[in-house]
Backbone bond lengths (Angstrom), bond angles and torsions (degrees), N, CA, C in turn:
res aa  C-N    CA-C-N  psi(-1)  N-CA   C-N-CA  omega(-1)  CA-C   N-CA-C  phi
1 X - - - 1.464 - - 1.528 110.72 -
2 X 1.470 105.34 -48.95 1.693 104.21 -169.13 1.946 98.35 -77.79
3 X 1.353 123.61 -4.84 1.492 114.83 -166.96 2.078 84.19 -86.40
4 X 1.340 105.52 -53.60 1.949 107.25 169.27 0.863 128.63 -34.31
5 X 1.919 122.54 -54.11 1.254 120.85 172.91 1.891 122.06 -62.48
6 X 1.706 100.00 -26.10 1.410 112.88 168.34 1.776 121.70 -34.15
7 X 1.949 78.92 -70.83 1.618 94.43 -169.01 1.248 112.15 -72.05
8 X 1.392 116.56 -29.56 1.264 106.13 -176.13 1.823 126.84 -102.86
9 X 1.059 103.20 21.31 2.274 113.65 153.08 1.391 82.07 -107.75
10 X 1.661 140.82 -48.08 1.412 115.20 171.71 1.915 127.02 -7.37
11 X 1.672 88.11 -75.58 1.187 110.47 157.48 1.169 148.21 18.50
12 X 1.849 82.68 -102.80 1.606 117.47 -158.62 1.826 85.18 -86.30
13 X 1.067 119.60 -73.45 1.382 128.63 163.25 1.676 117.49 -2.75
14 X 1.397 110.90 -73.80 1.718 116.88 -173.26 1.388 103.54 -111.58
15 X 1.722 124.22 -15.28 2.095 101.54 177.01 1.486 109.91 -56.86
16 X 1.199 147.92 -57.53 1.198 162.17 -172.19 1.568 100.26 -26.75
17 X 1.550 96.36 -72.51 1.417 100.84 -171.77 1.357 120.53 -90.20
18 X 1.040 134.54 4.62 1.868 165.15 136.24 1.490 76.98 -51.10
19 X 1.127 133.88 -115.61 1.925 133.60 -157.28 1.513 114.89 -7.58
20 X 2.126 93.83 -58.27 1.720 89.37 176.15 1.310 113.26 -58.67
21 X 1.647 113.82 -58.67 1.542 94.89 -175.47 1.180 132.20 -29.65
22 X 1.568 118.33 -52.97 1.495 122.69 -146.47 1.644 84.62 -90.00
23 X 1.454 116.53 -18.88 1.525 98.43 -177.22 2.076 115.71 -85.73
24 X 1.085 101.09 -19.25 1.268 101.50 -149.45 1.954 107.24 -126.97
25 X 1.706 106.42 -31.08 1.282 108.44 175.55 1.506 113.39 -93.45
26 X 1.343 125.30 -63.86 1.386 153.55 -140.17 1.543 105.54 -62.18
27 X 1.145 111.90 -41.87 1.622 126.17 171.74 1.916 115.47 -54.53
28 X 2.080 99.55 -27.97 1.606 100.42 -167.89 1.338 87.84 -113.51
29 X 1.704 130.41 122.50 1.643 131.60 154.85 1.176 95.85 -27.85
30 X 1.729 119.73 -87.12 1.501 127.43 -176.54 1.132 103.67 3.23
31 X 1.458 107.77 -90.32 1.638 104.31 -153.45 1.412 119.11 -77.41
32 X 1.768 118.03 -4.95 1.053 102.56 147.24 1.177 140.82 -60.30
33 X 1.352 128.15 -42.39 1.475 140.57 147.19 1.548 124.69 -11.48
34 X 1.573 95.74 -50.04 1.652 109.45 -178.48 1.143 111.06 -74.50
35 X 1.806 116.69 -42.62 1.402 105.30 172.91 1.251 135.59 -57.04
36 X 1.678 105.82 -38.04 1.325 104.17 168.29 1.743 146.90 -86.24
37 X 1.814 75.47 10.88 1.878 84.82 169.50 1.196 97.41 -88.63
38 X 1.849 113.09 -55.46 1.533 117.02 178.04 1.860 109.56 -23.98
39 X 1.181 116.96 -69.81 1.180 120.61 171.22 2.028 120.29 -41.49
40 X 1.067 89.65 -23.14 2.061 96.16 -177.57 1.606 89.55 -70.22
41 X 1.589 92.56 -64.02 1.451 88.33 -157.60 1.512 128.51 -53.53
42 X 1.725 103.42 -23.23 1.683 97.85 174.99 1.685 108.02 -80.75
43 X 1.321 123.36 -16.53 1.209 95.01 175.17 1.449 115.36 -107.44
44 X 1.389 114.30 20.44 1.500 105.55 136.56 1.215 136.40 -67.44
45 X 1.880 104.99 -43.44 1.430 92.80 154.43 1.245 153.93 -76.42
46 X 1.820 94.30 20.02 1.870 98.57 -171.35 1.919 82.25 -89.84
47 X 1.316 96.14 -43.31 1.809 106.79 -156.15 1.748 84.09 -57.65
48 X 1.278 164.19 -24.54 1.280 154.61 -146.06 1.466 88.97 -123.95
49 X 1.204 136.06 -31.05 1.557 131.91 -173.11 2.064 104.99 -90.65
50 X 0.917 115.45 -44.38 1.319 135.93 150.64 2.079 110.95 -28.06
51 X 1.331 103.83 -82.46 1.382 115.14 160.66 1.433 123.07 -24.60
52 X 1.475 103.14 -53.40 1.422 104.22 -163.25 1.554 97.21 -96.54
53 X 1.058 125.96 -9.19 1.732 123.99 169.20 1.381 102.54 -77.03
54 X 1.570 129.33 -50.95 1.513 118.55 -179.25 1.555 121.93 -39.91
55 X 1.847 93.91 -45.23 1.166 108.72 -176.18 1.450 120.26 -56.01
56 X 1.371 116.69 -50.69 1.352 111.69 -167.29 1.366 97.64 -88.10
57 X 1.804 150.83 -5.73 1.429 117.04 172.87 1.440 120.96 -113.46
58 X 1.851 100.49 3.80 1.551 114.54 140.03 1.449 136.78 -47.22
59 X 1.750 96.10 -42.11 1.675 108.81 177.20 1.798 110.20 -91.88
60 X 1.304 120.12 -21.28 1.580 118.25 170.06 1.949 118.24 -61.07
61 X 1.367 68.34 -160.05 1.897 82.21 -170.14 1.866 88.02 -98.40
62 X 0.959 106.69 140.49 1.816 87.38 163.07 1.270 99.04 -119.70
63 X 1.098 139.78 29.70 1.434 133.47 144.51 1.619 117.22 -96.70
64 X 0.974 89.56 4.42 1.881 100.02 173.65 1.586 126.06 -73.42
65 X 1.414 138.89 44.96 1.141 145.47 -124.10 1.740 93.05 -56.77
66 X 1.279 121.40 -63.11 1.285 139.41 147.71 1.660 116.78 11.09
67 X 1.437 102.03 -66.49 1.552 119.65 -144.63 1.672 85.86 -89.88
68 X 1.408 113.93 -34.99 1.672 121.14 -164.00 1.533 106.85 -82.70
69 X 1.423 108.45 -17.19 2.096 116.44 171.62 1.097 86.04 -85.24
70 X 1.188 147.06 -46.53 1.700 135.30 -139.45 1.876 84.78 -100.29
71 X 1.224 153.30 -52.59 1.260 159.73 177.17 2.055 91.25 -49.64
72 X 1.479 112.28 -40.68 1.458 95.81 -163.87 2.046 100.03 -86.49
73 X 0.794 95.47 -42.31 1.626 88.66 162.77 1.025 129.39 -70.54
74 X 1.441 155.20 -5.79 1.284 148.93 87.34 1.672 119.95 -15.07
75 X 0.829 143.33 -79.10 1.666 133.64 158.00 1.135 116.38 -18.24
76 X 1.534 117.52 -49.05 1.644 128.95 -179.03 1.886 102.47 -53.56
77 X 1.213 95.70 -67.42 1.486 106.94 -153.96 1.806 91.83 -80.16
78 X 1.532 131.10 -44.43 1.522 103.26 172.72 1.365 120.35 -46.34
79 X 1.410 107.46 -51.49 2.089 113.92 -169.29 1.856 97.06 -55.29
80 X 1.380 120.54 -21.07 1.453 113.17 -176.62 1.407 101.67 -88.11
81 X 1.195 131.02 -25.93 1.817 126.74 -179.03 1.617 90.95 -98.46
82 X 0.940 137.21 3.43 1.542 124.72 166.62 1.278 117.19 -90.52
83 X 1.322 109.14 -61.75 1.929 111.70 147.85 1.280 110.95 -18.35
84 X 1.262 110.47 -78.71 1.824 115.68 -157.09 1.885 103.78 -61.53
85 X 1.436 97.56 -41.37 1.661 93.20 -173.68 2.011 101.42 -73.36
86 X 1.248 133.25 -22.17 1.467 129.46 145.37 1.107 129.18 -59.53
87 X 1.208 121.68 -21.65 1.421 127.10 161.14 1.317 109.48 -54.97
88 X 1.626 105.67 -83.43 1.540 123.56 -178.17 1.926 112.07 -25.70
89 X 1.656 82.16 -46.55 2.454 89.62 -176.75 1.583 98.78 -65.29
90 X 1.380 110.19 -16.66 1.572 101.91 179.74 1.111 117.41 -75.47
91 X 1.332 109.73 -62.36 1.482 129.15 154.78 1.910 119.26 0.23
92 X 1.312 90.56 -69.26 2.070 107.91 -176.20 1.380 96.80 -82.71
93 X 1.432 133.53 -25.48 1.215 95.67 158.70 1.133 132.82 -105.84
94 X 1.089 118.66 30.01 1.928 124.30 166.52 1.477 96.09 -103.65
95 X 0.900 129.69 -26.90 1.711 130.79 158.24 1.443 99.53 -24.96
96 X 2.119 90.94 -76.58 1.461 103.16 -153.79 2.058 110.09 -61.50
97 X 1.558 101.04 -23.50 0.928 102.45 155.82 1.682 133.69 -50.30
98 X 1.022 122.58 -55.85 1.211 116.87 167.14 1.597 143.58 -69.98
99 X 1.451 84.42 -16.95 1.728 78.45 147.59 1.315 119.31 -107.01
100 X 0.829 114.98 21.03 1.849 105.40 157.17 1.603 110.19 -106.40
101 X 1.456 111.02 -18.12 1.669 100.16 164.10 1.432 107.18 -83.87
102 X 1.449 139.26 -10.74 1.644 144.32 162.95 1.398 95.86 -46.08
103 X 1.240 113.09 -70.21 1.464 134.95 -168.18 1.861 118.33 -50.14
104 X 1.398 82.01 -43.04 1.892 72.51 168.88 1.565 124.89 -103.99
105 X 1.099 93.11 -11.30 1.584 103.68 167.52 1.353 113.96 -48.74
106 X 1.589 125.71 163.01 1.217 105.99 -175.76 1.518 105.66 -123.13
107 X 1.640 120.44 -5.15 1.404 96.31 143.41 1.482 119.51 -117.31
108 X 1.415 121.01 80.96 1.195 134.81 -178.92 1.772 106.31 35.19
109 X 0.833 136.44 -6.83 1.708 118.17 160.79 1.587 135.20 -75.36
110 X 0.714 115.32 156.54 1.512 139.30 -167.82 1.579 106.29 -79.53
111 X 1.321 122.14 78.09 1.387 96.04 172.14 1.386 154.04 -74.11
112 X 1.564 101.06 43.78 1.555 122.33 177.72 1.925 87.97 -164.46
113 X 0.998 83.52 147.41 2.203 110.54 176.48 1.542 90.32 -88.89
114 X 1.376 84.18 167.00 1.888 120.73 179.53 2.033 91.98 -68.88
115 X 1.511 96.22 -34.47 1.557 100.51 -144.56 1.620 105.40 -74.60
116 X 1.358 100.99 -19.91 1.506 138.14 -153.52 1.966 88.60 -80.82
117 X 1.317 83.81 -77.17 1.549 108.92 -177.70 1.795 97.24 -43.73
118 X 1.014 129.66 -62.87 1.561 133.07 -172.47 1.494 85.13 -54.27
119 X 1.515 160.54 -64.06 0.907 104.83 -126.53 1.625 92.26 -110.34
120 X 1.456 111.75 -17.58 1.718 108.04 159.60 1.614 128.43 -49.10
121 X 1.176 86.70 -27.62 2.192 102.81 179.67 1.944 93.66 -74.84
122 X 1.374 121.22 -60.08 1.748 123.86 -179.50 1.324 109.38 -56.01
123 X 1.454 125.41 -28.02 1.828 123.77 173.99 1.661 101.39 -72.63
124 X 1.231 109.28 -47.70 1.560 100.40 -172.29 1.668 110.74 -78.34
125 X 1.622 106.61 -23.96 1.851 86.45 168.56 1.283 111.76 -89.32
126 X 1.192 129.73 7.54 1.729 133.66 168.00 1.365 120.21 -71.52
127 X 1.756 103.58 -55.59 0.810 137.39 173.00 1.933 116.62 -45.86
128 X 1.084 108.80 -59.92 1.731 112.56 177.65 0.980 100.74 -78.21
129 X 1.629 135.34 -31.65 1.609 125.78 169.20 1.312 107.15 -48.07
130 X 0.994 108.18 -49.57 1.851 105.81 -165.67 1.294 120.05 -83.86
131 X 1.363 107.69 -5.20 1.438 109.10 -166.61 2.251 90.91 -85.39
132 X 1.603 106.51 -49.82 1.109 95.92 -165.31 1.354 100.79 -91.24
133 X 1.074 138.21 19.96 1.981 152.29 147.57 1.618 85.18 -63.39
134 X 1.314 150.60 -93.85 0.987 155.60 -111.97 1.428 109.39 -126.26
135 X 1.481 133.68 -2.69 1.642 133.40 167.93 1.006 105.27 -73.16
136 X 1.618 155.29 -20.49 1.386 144.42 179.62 1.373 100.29 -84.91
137 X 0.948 125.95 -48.90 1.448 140.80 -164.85 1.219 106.71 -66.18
138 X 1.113 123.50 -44.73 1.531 134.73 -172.03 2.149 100.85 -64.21
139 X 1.735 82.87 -55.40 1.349 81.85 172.74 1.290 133.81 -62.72
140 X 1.518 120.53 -28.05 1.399 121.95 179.62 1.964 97.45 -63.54
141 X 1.670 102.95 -51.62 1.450 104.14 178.72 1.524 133.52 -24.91
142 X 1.915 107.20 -29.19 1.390 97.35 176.78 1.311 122.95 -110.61
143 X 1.463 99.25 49.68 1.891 122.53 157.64 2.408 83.26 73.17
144 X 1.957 92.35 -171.24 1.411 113.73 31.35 2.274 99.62 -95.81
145 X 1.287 112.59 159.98 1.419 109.10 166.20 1.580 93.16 153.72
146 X 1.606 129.38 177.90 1.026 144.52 134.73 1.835 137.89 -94.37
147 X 1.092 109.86 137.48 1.511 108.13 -148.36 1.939 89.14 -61.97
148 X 1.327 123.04 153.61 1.581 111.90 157.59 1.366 111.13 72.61
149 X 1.397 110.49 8.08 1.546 103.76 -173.70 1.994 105.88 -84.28
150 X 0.968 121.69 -6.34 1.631 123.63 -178.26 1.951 112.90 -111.57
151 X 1.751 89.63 15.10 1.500 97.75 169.57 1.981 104.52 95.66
152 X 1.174 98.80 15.07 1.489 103.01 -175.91 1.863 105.50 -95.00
153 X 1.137 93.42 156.75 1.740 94.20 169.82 1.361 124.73 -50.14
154 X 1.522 122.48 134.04 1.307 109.13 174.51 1.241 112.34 -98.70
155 X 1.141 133.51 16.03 1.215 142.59 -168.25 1.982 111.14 -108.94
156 X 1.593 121.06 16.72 1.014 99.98 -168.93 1.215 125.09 -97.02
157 X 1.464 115.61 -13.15 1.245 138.35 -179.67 1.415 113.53 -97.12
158 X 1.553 112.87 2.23 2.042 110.32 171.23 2.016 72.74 -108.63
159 X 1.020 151.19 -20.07 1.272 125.57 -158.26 1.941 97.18 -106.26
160 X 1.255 111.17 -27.92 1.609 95.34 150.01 1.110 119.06 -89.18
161 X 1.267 134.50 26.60 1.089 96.46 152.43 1.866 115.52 -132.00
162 X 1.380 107.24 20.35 1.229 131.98 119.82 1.456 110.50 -14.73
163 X 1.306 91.26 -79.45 2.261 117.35 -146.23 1.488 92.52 -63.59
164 X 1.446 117.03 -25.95 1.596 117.25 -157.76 1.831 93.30 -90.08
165 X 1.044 104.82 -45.21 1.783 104.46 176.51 1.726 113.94 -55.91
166 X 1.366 100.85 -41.24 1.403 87.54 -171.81 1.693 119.76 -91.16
167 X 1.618 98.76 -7.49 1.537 109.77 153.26 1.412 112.69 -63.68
168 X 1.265 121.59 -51.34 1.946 112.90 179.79 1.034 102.81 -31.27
169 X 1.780 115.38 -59.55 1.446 114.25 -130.33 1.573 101.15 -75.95
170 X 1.820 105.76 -34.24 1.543 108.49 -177.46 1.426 102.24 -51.81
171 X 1.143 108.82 -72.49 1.634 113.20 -175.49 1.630 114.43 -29.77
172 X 1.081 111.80 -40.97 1.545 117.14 179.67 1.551 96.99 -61.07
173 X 1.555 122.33 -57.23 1.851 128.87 -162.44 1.548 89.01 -56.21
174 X 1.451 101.49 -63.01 1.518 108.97 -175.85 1.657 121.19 -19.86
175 X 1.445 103.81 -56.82 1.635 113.33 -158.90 2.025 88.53 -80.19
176 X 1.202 97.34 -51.32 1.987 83.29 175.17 1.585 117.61 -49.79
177 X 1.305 116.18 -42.28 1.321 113.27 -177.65 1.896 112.25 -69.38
178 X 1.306 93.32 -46.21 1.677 96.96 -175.30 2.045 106.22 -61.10
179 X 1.492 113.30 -35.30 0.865 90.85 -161.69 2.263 103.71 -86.29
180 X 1.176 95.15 -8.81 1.196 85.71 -177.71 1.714 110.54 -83.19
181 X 0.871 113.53 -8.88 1.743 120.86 -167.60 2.037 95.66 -93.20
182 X 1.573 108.54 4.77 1.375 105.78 -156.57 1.817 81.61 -105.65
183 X 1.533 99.33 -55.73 1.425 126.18 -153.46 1.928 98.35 -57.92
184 X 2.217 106.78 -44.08 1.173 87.52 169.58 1.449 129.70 -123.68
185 X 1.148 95.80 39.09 1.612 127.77 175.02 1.741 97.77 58.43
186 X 1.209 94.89 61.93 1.493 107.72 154.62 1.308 127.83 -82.40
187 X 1.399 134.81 44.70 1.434 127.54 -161.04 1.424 127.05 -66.91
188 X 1.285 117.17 7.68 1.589 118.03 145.08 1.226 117.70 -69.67
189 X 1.562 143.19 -63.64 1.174 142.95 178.30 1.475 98.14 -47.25
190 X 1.482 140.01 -34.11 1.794 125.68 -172.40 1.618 80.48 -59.37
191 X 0.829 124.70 -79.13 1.570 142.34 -165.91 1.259 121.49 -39.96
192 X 1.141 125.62 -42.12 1.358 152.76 140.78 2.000 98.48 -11.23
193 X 1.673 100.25 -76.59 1.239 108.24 -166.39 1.282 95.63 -80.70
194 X 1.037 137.94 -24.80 1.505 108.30 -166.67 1.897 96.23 -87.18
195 X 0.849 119.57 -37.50 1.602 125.09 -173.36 1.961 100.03 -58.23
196 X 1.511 116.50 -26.04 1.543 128.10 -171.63 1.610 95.19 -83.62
197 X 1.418 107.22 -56.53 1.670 123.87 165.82 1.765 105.02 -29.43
198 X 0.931 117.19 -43.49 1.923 123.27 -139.36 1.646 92.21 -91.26
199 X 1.756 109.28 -53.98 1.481 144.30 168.31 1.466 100.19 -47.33
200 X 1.284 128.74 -79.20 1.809 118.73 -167.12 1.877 100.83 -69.68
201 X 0.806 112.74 -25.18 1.713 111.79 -179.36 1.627 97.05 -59.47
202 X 1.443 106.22 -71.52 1.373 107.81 -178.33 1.224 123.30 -63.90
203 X 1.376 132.16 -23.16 1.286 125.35 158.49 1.480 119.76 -57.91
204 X 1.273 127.84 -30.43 0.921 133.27 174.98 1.696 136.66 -68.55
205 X 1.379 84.20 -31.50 1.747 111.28 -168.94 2.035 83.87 -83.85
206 X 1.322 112.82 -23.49 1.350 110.51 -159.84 1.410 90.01 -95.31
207 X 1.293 147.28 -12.25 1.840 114.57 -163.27 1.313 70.87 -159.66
208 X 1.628 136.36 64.74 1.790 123.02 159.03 1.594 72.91 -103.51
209 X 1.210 152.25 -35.04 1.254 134.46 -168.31 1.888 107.40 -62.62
210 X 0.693 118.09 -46.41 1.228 128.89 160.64 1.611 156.24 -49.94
211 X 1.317 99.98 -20.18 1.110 156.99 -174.12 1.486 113.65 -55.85
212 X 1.243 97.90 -69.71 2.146 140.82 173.02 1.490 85.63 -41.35
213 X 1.587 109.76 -59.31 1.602 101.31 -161.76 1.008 121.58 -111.56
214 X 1.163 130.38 -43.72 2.049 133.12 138.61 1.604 126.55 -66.80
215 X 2.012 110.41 76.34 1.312 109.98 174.24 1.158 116.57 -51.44
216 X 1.202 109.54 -38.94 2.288 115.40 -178.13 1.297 107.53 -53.16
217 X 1.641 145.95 -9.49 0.985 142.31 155.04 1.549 117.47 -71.23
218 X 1.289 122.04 -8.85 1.341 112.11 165.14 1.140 122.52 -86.97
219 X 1.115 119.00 -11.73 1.994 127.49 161.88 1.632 116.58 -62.81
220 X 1.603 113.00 -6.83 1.260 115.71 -174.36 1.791 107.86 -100.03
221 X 2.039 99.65 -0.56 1.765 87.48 -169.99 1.278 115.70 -93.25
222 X 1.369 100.17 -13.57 2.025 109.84 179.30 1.933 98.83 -76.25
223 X 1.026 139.50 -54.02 1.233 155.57 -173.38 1.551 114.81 -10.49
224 X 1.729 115.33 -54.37 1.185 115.72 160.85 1.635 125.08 -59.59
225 X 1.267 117.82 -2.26 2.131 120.68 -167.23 1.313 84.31 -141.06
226 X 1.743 142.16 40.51 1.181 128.22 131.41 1.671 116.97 -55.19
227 X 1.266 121.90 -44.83 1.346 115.15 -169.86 1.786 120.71 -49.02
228 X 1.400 106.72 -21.12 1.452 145.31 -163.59 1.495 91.73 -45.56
229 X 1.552 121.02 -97.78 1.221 138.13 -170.08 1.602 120.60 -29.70
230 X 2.030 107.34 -50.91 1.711 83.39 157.78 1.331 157.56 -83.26
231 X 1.445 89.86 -2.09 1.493 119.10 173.51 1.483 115.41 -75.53
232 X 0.949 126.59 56.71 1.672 130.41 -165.95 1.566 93.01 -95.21
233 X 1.380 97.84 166.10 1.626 106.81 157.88 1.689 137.73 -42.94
234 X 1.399 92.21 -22.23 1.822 92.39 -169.85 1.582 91.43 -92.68
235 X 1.629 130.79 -4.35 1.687 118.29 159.26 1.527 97.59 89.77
236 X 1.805 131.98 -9.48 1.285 128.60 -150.42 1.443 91.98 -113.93
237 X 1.210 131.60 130.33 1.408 116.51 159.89 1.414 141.25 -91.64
238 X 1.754 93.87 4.13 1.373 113.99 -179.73 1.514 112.14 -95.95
239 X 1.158 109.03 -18.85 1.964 116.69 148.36 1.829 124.35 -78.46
240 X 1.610 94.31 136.73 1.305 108.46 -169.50 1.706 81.79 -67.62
241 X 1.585 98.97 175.75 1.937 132.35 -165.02 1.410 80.96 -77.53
242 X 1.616 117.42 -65.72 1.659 107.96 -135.36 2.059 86.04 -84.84
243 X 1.165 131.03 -26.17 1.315 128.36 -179.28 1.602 121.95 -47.94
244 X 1.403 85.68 -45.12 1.895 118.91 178.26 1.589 90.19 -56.76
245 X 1.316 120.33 -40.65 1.830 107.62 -137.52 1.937 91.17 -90.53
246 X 1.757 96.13 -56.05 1.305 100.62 -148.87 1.821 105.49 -101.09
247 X 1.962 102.15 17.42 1.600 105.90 172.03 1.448 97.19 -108.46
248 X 1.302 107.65 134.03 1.954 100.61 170.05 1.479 93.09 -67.52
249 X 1.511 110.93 -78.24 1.704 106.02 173.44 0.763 149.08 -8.52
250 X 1.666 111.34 -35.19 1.825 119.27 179.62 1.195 90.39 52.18
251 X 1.636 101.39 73.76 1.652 95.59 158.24 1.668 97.01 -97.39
252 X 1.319 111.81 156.37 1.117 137.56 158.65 1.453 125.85 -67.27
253 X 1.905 108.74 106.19 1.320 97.59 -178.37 1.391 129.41 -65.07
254 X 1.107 126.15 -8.80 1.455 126.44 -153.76 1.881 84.44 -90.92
255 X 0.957 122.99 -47.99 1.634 133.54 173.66 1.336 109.86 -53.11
256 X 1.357 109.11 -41.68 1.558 112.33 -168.71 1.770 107.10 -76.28
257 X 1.622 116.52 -37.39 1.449 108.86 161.57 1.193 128.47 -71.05
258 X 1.800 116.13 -25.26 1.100 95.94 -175.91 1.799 120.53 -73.45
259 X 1.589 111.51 -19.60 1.081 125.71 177.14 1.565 107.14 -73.51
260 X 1.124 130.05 -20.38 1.618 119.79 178.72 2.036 84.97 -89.25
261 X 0.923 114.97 -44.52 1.870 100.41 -168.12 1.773 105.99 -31.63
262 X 1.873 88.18 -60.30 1.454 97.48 177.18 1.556 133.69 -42.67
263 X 1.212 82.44 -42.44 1.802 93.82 175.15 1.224 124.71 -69.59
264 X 1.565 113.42 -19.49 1.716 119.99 -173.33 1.653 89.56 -93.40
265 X 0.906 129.81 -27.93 1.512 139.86 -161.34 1.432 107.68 -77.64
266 X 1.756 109.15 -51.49 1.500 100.49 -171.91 1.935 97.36 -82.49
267 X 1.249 109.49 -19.25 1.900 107.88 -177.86 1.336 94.99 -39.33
268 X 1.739 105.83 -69.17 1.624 126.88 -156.01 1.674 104.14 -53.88
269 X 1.341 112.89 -34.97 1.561 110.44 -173.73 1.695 107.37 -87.63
């Protein structure tokens, strides 16, 4: 039972974003590269957000019930402006990155986009989010014990790991939106995400107690970063995210199936 519950928040948790990889990164070094700085940089900012939480409930009262909610919402909302302000340092330097791959290239292009880079940089901060969201858990997952056996929910470990999938994916919208609002100095969309950032954090910190026993409350944490998905880089909302990213053309999917229907249609005839 506990090896089932393993593999399967395994799963639900990392297949999703396991698919993009193997579909969309794994084939280009490049963007492997990016993912795994993308990934440095957020857990520099966990290891610096981390630090400064020891610090302040080392130096409090810890009998202060008060002082230790007001210390945990502060932790909440710094580790969310530490992220975003690591994001942003990521940001200028994949810039600076790209013009120095302009530069050696030999016909002055870039062989990877801004748009490209945004959304390989949001897989790798999704990606390490979720990994250390869901490595304890995973581990408690393979017993020894049965989940719910002392009258507790059995549902808490398929519903985090739920919460951890649909954190990747934000983080992924996130890094497309942040980086395009950077690239054309859109500074509502920076704001946008970090204010969506501030919103699913705190929603979260607010009903994980809840969670165990009302799963339908986890349909309420994506809700604030719906706007996310049409707001992509290509500015169009009638183009799909990944079409925008990985077509120079911006071809249009709805065009692009109807033209393969045709094509399977006249083969067969």
């Amino acid at each position: 039972m506990t090896l089932a519950i393993f593999f399967g928040c395994t799963f639900i948790a990392f297949g999703p974003v396991f698919s993009l990889f193997l579909f969309t990164i794994a084939r280009y070094p490049l963007r492997i590269i990016i993912l795994i700085a993308g990934a440095f940089f957020w857990l520099v900012s966990l290891l610096l957000s981390s630090l400064i939480w020891f610090i302040t409930v080392k130096a409090s009262n810890p009998q202060d019930e008060l002082l230790q909610k007001g210390l945990l919402i502060f932790g909440v909302m710094f580790s969310v402006l530490l992220q975003e302000a690591f994001r942003f340092l990521y940001y200028k330097l994949l810039r600076k990155a790209i013009e120095g791959l302009v530069a050696l290239s030999e016909d002055g292009c870039s062989p990877i986009s801004i748009q490209q880079m945004a959304y390989v940089a949001g897989v790798g901060f999704g990606l390490m989010s979720g990994t250390f969201s869901m490595i304890n858990l995973l581990a408690d997952a393979l017993g020894p014990g049965t989940t719910g056996i002392h009258g507790d929910s059995q549902l808490y470990f398929l519903t985090s790991a739920f919460m951890t999938m649909v954190l990747i994916f934000l983080h992924t919208f996130w890094g497309i939106l942040f980086f395009h609002g950077c690239e054309h100095r859109c500074w509502w969309e920076i704001t946008a995400v970090v204010i969506m950032h501030l919103a699913v954090s705190g929603s979260v910190c607010g009903v994980e107690p809840a969670l165990s026993w009302n799963p339908e409350a986890l349909w309420g944490v994506p809700v604030p970063s719906c706007p996310c998905p049409p707001l992509h880089p290509g500015g169009k909302s009638s183009h799909h995210l990944l079409c925008n990213i990985f077509s120079p053309g911006l071809v249009d999917p709805g065009q692009f199936w109807q033209d393969r229907c045709w094509g399977l249609a006249a083969a067969a005839s």
